[in-house]
Structure formats: C-alpha cells, structure tokens
VEXGU-989769 format. One record per residue (C-alpha): chain; y, x, z. Coordinates in nm, 2 decimals. Each point is the difference from the previous one (the first is absolute). Example, Ala and Ser with C-alpha at 12.3 -4.5 7.8 and 13.67 -1.06 7.14 Angstrom:
REM VEXGU-989769
+--------+--------+--------+--------+
: cadena :     py :     px :     pz :
+--------+--------+--------+--------+
:      A :  -0.45 :   1.23 :   0.78 :
:      A :   0.34 :   0.14 :  -0.07 :
+--------+--------+--------+--------+
***
This chain:
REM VEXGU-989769
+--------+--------+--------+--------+
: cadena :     py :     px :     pz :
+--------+--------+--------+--------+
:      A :  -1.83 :  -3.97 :   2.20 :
:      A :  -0.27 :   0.21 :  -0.09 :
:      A :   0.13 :   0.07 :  -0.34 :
:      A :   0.36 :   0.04 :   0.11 :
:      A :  -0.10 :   0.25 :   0.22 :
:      A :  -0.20 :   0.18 :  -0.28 :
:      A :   0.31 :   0.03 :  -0.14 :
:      A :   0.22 :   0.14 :   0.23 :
:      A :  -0.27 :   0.27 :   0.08 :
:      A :  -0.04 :   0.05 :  -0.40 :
:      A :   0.37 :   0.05 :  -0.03 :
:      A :   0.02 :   0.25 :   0.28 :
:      A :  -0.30 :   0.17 :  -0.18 :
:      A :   0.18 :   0.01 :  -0.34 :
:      A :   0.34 :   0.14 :   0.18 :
:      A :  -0.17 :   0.30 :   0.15 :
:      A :  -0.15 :   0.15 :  -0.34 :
:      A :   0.26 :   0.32 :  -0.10 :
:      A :  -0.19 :   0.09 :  -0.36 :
:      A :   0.07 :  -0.30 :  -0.28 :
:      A :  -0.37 :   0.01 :  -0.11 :
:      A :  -0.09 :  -0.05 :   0.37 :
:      A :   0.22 :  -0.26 :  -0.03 :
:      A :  -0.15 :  -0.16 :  -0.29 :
:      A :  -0.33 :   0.03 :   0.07 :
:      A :   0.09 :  -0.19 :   0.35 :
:      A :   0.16 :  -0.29 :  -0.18 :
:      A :  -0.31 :  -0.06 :  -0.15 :
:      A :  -0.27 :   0.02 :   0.24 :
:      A :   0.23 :  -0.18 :   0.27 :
:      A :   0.03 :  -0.29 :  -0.24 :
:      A :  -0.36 :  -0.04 :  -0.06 :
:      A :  -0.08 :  -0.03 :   0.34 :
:      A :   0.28 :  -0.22 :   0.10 :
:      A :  -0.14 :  -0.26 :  -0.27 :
:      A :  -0.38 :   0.11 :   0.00 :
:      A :   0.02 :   0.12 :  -0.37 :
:      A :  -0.30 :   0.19 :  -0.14 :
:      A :   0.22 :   0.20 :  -0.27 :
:      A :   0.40 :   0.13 :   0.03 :
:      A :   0.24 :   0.15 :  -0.24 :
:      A :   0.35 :   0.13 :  -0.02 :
:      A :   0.15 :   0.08 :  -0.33 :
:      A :   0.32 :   0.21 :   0.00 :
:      A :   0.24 :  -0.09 :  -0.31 :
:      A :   0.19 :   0.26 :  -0.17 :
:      A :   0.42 :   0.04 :  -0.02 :
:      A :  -0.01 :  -0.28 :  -0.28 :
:      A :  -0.19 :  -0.24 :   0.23 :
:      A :  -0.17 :  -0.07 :  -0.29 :
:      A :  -0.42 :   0.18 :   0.02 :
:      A :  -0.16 :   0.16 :   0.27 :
:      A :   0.04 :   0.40 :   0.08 :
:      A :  -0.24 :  -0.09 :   0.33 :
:      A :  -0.29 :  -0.20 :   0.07 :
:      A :  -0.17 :   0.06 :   0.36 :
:      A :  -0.35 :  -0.21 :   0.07 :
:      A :  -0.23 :  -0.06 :   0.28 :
:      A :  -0.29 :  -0.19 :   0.05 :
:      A :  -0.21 :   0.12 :  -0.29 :
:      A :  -0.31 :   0.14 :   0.05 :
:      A :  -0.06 :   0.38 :  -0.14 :
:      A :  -0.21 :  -0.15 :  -0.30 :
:      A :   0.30 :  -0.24 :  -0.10 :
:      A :   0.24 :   0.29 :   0.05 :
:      A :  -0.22 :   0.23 :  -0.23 :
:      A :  -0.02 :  -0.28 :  -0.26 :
:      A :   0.36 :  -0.03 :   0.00 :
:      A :   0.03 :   0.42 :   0.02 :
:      A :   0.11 :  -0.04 :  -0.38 :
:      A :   0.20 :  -0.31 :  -0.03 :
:      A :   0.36 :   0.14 :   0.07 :
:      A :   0.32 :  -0.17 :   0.16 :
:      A :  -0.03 :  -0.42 :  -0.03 :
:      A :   0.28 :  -0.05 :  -0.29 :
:      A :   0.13 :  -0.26 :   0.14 :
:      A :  -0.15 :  -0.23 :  -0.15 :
:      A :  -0.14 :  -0.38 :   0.04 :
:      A :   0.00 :  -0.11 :   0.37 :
:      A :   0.13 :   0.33 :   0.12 :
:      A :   0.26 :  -0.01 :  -0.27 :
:      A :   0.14 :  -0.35 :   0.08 :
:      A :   0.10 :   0.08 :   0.36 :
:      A :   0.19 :   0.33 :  -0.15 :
:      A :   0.19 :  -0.22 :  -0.21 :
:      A :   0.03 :  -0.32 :   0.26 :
:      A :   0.03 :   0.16 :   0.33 :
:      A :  -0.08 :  -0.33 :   0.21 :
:      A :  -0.31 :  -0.03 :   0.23 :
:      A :  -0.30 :  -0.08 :  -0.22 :
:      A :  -0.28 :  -0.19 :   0.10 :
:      A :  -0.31 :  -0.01 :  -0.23 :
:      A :  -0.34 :  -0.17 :   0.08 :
:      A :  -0.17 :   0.06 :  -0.32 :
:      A :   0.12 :   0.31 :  -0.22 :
:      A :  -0.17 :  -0.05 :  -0.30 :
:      A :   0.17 :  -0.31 :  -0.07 :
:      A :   0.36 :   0.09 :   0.05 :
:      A :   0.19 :  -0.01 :  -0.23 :
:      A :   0.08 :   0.36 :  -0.04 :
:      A :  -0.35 :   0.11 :   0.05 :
:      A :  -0.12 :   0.27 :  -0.27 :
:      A :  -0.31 :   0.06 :   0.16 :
:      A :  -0.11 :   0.34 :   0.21 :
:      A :  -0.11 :   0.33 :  -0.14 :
:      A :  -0.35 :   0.10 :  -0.02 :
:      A :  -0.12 :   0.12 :   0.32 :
:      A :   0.24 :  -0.21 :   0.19 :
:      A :  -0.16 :  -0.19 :   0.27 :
:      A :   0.03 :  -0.38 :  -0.08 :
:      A :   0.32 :  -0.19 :   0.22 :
:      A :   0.03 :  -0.33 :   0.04 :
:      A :   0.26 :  -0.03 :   0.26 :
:      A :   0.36 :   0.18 :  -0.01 :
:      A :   0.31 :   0.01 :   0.21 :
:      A :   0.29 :   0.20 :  -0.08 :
:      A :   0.30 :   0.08 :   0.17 :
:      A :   0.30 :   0.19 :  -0.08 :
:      A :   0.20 :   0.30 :   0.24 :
:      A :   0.33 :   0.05 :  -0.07 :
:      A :   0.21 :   0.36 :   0.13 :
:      A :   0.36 :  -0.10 :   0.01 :
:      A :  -0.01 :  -0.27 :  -0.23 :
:      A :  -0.15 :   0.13 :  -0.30 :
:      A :  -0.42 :  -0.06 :   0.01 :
:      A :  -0.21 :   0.26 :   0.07 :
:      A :  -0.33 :  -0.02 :  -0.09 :
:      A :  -0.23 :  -0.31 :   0.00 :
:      A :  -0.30 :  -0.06 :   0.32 :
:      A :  -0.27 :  -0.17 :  -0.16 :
:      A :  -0.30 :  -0.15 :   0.23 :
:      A :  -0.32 :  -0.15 :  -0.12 :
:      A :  -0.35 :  -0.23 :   0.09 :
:      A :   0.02 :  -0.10 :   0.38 :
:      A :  -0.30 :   0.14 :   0.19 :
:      A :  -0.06 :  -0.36 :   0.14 :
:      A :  -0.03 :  -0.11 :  -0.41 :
:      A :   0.31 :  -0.27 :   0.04 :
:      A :   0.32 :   0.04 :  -0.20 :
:      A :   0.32 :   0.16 :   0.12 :
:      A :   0.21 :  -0.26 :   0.17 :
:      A :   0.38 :  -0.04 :   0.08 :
:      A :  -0.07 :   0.16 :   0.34 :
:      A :  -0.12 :   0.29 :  -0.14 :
:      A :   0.28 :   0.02 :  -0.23 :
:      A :   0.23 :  -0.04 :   0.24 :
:      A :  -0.12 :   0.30 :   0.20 :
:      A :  -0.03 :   0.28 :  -0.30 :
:      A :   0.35 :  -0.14 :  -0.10 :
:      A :   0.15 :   0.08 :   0.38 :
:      A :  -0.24 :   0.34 :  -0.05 :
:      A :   0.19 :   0.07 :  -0.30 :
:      A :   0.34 :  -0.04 :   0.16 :
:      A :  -0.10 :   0.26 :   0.25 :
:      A :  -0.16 :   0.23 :  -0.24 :
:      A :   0.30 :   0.01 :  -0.24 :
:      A :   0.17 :   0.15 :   0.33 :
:      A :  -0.29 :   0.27 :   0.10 :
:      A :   0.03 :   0.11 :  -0.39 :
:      A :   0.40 :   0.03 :   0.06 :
:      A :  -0.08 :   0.21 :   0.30 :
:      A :  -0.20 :   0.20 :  -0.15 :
:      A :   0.21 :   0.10 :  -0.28 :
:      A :   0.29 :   0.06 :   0.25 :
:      A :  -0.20 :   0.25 :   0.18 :
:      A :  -0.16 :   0.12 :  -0.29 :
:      A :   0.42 :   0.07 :  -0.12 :
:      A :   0.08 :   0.12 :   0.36 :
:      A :  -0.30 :   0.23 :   0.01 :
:      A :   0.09 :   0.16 :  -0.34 :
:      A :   0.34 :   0.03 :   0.09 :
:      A :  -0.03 :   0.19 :   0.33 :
:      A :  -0.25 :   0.23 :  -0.19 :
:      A :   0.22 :   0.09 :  -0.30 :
:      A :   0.28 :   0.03 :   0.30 :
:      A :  -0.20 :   0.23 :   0.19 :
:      A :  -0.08 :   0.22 :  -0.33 :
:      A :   0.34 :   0.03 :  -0.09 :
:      A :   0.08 :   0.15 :   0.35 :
:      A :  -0.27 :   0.31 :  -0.09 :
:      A :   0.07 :   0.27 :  -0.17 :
:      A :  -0.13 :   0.15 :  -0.35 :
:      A :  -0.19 :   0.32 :   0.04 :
:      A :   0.16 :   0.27 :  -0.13 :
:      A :  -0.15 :   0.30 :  -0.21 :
:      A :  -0.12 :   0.20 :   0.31 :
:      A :  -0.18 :   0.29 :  -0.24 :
:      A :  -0.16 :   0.21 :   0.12 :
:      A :  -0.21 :  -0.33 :   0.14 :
:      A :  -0.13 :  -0.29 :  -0.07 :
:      A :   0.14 :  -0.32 :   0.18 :
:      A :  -0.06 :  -0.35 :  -0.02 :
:      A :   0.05 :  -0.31 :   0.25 :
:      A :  -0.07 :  -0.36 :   0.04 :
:      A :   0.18 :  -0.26 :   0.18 :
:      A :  -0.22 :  -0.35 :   0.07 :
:      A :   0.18 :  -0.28 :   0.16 :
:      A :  -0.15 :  -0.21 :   0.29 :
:      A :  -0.16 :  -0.26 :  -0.06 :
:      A :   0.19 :  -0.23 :   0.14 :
:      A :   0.34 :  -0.08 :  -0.22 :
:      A :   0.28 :  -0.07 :   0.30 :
:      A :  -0.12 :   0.40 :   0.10 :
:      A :   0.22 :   0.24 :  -0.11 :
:      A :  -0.09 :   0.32 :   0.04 :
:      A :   0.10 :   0.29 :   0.14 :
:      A :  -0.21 :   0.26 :  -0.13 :
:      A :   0.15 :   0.28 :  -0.26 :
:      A :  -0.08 :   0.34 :  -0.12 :
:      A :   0.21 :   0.26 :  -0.13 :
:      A :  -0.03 :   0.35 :  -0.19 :
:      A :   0.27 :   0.22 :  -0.06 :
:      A :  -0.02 :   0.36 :  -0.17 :
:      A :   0.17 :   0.27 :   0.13 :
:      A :   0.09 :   0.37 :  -0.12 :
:      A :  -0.27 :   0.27 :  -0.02 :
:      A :  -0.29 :  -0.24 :  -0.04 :
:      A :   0.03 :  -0.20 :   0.34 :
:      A :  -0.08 :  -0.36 :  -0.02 :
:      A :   0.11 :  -0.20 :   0.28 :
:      A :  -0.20 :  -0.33 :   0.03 :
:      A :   0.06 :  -0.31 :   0.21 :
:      A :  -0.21 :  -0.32 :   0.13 :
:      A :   0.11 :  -0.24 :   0.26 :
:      A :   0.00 :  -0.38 :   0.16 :
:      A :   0.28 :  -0.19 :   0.18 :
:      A :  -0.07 :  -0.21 :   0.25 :
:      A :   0.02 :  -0.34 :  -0.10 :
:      A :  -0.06 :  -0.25 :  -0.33 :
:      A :   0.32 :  -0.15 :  -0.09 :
:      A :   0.32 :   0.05 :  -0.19 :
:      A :   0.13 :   0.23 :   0.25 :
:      A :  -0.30 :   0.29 :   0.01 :
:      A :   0.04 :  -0.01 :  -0.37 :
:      A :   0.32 :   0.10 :   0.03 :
:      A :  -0.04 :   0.22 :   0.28 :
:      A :  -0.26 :   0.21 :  -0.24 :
:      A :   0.27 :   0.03 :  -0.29 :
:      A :   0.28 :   0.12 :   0.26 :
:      A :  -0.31 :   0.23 :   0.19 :
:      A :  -0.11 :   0.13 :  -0.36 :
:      A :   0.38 :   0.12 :  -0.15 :
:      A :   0.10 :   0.14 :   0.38 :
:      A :  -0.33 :   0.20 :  -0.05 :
:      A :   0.03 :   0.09 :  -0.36 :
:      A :   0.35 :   0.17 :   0.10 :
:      A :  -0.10 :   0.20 :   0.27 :
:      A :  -0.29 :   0.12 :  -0.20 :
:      A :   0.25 :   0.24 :  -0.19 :
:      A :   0.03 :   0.24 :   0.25 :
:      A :  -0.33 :   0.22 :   0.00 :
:      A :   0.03 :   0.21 :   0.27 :
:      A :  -0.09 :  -0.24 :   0.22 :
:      A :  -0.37 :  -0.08 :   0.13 :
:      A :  -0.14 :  -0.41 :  -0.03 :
:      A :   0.03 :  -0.06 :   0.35 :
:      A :   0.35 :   0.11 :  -0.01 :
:      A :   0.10 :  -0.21 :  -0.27 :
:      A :  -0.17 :  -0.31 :   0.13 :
:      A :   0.16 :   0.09 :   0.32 :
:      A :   0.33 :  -0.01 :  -0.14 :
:      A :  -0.09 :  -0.32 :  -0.21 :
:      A :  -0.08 :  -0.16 :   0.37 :
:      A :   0.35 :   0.05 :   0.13 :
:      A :   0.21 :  -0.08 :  -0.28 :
:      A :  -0.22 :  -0.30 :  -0.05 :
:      A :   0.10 :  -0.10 :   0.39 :
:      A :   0.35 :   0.11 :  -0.05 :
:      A :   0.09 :  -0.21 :  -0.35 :
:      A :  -0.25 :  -0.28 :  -0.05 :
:      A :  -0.19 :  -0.27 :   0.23 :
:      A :  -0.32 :   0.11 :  -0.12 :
:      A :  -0.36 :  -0.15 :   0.12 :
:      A :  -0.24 :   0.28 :   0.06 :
:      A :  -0.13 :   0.16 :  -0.28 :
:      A :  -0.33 :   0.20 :   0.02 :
:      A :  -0.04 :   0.31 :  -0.31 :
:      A :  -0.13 :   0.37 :  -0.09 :
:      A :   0.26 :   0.23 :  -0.16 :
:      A :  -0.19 :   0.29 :  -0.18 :
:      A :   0.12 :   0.29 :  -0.18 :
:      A :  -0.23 :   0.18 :  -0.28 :
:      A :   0.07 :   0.35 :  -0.09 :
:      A :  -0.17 :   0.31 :  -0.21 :
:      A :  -0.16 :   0.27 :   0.31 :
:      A :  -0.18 :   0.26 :  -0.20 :
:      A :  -0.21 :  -0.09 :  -0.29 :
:      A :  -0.04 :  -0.35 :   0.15 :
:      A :   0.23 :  -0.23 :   0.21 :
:      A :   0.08 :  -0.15 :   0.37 :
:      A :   0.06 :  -0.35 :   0.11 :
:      A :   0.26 :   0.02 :   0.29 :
:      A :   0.04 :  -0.35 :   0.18 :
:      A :   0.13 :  -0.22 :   0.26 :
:      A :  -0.09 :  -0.31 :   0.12 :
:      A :   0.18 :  -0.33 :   0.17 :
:      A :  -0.27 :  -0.20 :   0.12 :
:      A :  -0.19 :  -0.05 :  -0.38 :
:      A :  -0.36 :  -0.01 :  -0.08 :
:      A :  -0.10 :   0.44 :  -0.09 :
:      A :   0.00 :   0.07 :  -0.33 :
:      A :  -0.33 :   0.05 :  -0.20 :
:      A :  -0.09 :   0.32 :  -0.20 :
:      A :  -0.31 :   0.00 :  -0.23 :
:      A :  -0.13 :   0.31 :  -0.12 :
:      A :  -0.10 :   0.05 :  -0.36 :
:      A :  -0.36 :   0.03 :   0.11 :
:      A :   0.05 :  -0.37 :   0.10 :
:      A :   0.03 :   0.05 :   0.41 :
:      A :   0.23 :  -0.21 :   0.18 :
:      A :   0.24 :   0.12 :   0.33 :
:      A :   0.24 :  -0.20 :   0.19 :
:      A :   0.28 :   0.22 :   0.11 :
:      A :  -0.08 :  -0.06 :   0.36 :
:      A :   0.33 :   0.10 :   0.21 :
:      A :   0.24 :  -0.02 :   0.32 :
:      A :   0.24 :  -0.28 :  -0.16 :
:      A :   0.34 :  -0.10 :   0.07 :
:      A :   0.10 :  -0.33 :   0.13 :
:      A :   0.13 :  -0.25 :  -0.28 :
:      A :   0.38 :   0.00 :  -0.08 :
:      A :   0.22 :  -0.22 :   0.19 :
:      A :  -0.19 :   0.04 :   0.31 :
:      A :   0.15 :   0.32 :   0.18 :
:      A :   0.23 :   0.23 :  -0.22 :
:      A :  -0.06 :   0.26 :   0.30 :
:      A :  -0.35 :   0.11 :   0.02 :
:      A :  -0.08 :   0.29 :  -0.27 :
:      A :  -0.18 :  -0.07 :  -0.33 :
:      A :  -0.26 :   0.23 :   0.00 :
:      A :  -0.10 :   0.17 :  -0.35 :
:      A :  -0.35 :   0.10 :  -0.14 :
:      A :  -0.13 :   0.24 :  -0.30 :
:      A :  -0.25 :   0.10 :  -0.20 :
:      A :  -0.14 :   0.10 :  -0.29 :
:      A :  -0.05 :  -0.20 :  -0.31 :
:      A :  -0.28 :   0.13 :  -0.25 :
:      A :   0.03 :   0.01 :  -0.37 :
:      A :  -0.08 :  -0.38 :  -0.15 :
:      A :   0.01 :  -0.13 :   0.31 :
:      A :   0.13 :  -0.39 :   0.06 :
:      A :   0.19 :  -0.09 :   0.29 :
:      A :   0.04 :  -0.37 :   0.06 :
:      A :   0.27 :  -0.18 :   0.18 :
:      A :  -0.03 :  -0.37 :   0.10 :
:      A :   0.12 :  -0.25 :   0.20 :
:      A :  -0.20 :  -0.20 :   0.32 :
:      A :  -0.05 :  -0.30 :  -0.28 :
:      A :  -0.23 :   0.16 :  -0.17 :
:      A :  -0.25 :   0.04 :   0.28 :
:      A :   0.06 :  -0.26 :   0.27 :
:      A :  -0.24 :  -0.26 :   0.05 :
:      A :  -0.07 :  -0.22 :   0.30 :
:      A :  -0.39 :   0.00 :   0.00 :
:      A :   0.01 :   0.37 :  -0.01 :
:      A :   0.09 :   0.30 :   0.18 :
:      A :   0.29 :   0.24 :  -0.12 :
:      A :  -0.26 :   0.30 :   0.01 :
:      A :  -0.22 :  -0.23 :  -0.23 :
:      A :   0.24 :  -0.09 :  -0.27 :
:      A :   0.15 :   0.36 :  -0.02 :
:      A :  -0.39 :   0.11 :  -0.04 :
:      A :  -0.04 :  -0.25 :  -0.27 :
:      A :   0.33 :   0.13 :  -0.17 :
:      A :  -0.11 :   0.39 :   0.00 :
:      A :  -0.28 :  -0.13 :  -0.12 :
:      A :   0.11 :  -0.19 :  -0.31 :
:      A :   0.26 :   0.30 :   0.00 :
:      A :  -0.25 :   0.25 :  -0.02 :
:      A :  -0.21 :  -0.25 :  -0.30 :
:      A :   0.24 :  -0.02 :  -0.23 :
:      A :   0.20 :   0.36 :   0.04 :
:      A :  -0.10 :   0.11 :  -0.34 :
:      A :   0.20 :  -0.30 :  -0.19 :
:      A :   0.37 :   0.06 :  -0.14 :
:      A :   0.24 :  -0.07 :   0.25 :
:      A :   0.12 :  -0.34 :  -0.14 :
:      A :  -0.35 :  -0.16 :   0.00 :
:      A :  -0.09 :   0.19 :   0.35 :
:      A :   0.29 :  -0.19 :   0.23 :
:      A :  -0.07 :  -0.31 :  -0.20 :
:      A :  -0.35 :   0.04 :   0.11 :
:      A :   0.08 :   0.10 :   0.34 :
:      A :   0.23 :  -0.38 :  -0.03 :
:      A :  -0.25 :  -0.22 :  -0.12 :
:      A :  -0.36 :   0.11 :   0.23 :
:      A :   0.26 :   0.03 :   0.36 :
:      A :  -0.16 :  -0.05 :   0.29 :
:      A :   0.27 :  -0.21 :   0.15 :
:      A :   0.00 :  -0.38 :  -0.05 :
:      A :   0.31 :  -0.04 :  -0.22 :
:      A :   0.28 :  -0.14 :   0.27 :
:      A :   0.19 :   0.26 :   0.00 :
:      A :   0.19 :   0.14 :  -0.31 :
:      A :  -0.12 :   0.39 :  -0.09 :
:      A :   0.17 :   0.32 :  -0.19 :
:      A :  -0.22 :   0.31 :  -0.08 :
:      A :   0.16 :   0.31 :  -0.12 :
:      A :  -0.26 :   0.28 :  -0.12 :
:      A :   0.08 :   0.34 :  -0.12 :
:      A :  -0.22 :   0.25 :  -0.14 :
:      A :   0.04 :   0.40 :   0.00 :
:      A :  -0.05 :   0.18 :  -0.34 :
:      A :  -0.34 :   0.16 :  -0.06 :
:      A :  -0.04 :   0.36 :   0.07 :
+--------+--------+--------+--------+
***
C-alpha cells in the first residue's frame, strides 16, 4: 500500500510539471525513489528511434559527473542498446555478464545491477528510463518492475501533455503576434516595440501598440489592454485597434477627443469588455517637439531624457473605455526635448504581487533610465527581459525617441 500510494502521489507529481525538461528530470528522480535506486537515467531517442538525441542522469556524484564531462551521448550501445532495439522490461542482476555487455567507458562508475523500462507517447517509444544498484545492495525484483512499468504509462502521458501545451502555448503566441501591427517608418523618429506573451499558454492577451504617421511630422502613438485573457479580448483589441486607426485620420481633433469618440462607437457597434489605453499625438513646436495625450485608465507614459533622467507623466486620467461614454476625457501636454525617449507600456510589465505598484514603476524608471543610451531595438528588449513584474501577465512596450538637436 505504501508503494501504491507512492505512485499515485508520483503520478500527480509528474502531471503538474509544464516545461519537458522539468518533466524529464521528474521521471527520473521519482523513479529512483519509488525503487530506492542509487543512480537514474532517461535517454530520449531521435525521429528514427534508432540512437539517443537525450540522455538525462541523476544520482552521480559531481566527481563521476566531471569524469564523464567528456564522454558524450551513450551510443546506444550494449545494455542500453538492447532495450532500444527490444523495448520489453529488462531485468539484469549482473551487467557484465549479459550478453550484450560491451563494458563501460573510462570514468564510468562500475554497475552491477540494471533495470530498464520503456515510455511510449502515443504508441511510438519515447525514450528509454534506465535505473541502477538498489541502495539496500539486493537486485531489482518483479515488484519493482512492476511499479516503474505503471510509472512509465503515466509518464508517457505527462510528456503528451506537455507537448500539447508546449503546441497550445506557441500557437496562442504566434496568434497573438499576428494580431499586432508592423511599425511603420515614423522618420523623423525612432520606434521600436516588443510584445511578450504570458506565461501561461491558455492566456491570450489583450495587450497591443500601435504607431501611425501623420502629415507635417505628427506621429500618433497607441498602447492599451483589454480586460480579459481569452479568445474574445483578442479580438476585442483587433476591432479596438482598426476603430482607432480610422479615427486617427482626422487631425484636428485633440487625444481625448478621439478616445472619446472611440468610447461611444465602441458602446454603440461592438460588445466590448473594458479596455484601458493612452492615445498620444507627437508633433514639431519650435525647434523641438510636444507630446499631446489622453488617457483611459492606462499606466502614464515614461519619458527619459538624453541625460539619462527618467519622468512618469504623472496626470488627471480618464476612466477606461467601456465604463461611462459620458464623463470627459481630459487631455495633457508638454514638451518633448530633442533625443528624448518616451516609453509606452502596458500593466504586465510592472505588476507583481509581493510588490507595490510605486515600487515596480521605480524599478522600471530605473532600468529605463540605465539603459537609455542603447539603440531602440536592444533598449525595449532590455526593458522586456529585467521587468519588474513576475511574468503572469502578457506585456507590449512601445518606445519612441525624438531626433537630436
């Protein structure tokens, strides 16, 4: 009972693992302690079922592992070979005598005692788990061959499951990218923007940016969330984004009347969940330029200087859209000095539940501010990959830089 109930709890183990080396490494160790095996290994064959592409170990201490650093991938030969090419349970009490035996490379440690099982993924095998020299000195016996072959059942499922939400996961994303827009040339500036998914697969996103140039040097620029992680706020971002992108063409208007207008023709035509952006408009003033801007709910924008200072654009804010199409959307200016960098973004790059909203966006000017002076490309991909949120959330950042004086 003991045993069976190692099992189960081994199983459930296994099935909650979402990365296939995770995975992997899991079958291993869980079968070593379900049999009390001092050393574990799982080799991955290749398409042709035919070698090894994979071999993951445990048990050996960091002096085996180091005289082993140079050996390579098993071949797939002798012991290890036969149970490639006769994928039955294999039970052997003395290895050097088998019959297939060709001996161990130098610096293996010396194995006397071997059980091998195979795991099959939808009927074709997978990979090979190897187990070998009982801590208590005995053989393996049919018992314990009976549990690593019911633990190989269930990993052959956890691997499936993986793979399916390894597919799912890469599906969603490429889904989601294909939704977001190509920057256009926006000269006189620079632009660049970055879309990261969650980090969970089944969470579509509803995160987008968008740029759009406009006559006389006026860049109007775009960031925003929908409520929601499904199906539904991705497609509520592409209809939100083209309604947008059309009422963008008339200039005369301010941000917040354009959002304004984008709020009641979102209530009038679609079902829309709420949706939480910034609308900004850049345009020449003088020998430098302004940043005009409105915004529905959305985490401020970020402007870094060229001297490296970071400043949230701190300001009254509207409430998101598809909340209350009657209360005004209040608009905000100012001016934008020459090589300056003005960063959009949405919540998912800064939300974290062990710390305060105040800390992450002090974190964020922060690595803001650090790494102003790279090109724009490699400055939002920083900004991506050192976030101070924790990754649940999916994440867009939009930055746009003003020419030098």
């Amino acid at each position: 009972m003991d045993r069976l109930q190692g099992l189960l709890d081994a199983v459930v183990a296994i099935s909650r693992e979402v990365e296939l080396p995770s995975v992997l490494r899991r079958i291993v160790s869980t079968a070593m302690d379900l049999v009390g095996a001092r050393y574990g290994a799982l080799g991955v064959l290749n398409e042709s079922g035919q070698r090894l592409e994979q071999f993951i170990t445990a048990g050996l201490s960091e002096r085996e592992r180091n005289d082993l650093a140079d050996t390579g991938l098993p071949r797939g030969l002798g012991v290890l070979g036969h149970l490639i090419h006769n994928p039955e349970p294999l039970r052997v009490d003395d290895i050097p005598v088998h019959p297939s035996s060709v001996g161990f490379p130098a610096g293996h440690p010396r194995m006397r005692t071997l059980l091998g099982v195979a795991i099959s993924v939808r009927g074709e095998i997978y990979g090979d788990l190897y187990l070998s020299e009982r801590l208590d000195g005995q053989p393996f016996d049919m018992h314990d061959e009976n549990v690593v072959v019911s633990l190989a059942s269930a990993a052959g499922i956890a691997i499936e499951n993986v793979r399916l939400f390894e597919r799912v996961r890469v599906g969603a994303e490429q889904f989601q990218r294909l939704l977001l827009p190509t920057l256009p040339d926006l000269w006189p500036f620079e632009a660049a923007a970055i879309y990261r998914p969650a980090a969970e697969p089944s969470r579509l996103g509803g995160d987008w940016y968008d740029a759009v140039p406009l006559p006389d040097d006026v860049v109007a620029v775009v960031i925003g969330d929908v409520v929601g992680h499904d199906l539904q706020a991705a497609a509520a971002m592409a209809a939100t984004r083209n309604m947008l992108r059309a009422l963008l063409l008339d200039q005369s208007r301010a941000p917040g009347a354009v959002l304004a207008q984008l709020d009641r023709a979102l209530e009038a035509v679609t079902d829309n969940p709420v949706t939480t952006t910034t609308l900004a408009r850049i345009e020449p003033e003088g020998a430098g330029w302004r940043l005009r801007w409105s915004t529905a709910g959305h985490v401020p924008p970020l402007v870094v200087s060229h001297d490296h200072r970071a400043v949230y654009l701190l300001a009254e804010p509207g409430l998101p859209l598809g909340v209350d199409t009657a209360q005004p959307r209040p608009d905000h200016s100012r001016p934008l000095p020459p090589d300056a960098t003005v960063v959009f973004f949405t919540d998912g790059l800064i939300e974290h539940p062990g710390h305060s909203i105040d800390e992450s966006l002090n974190q964020l000017a922060e690595l803001a501010a650090a790494h102003a002076s790279l090109p724009l490309p490699e400055f939002v991909r920083a900004l991506a990959d050192l976030h101070p949120s924790d990754g649940h959330d999916d994440m867009a950042v939009l930055a746009l830089r003003t020419p030098p004086a």
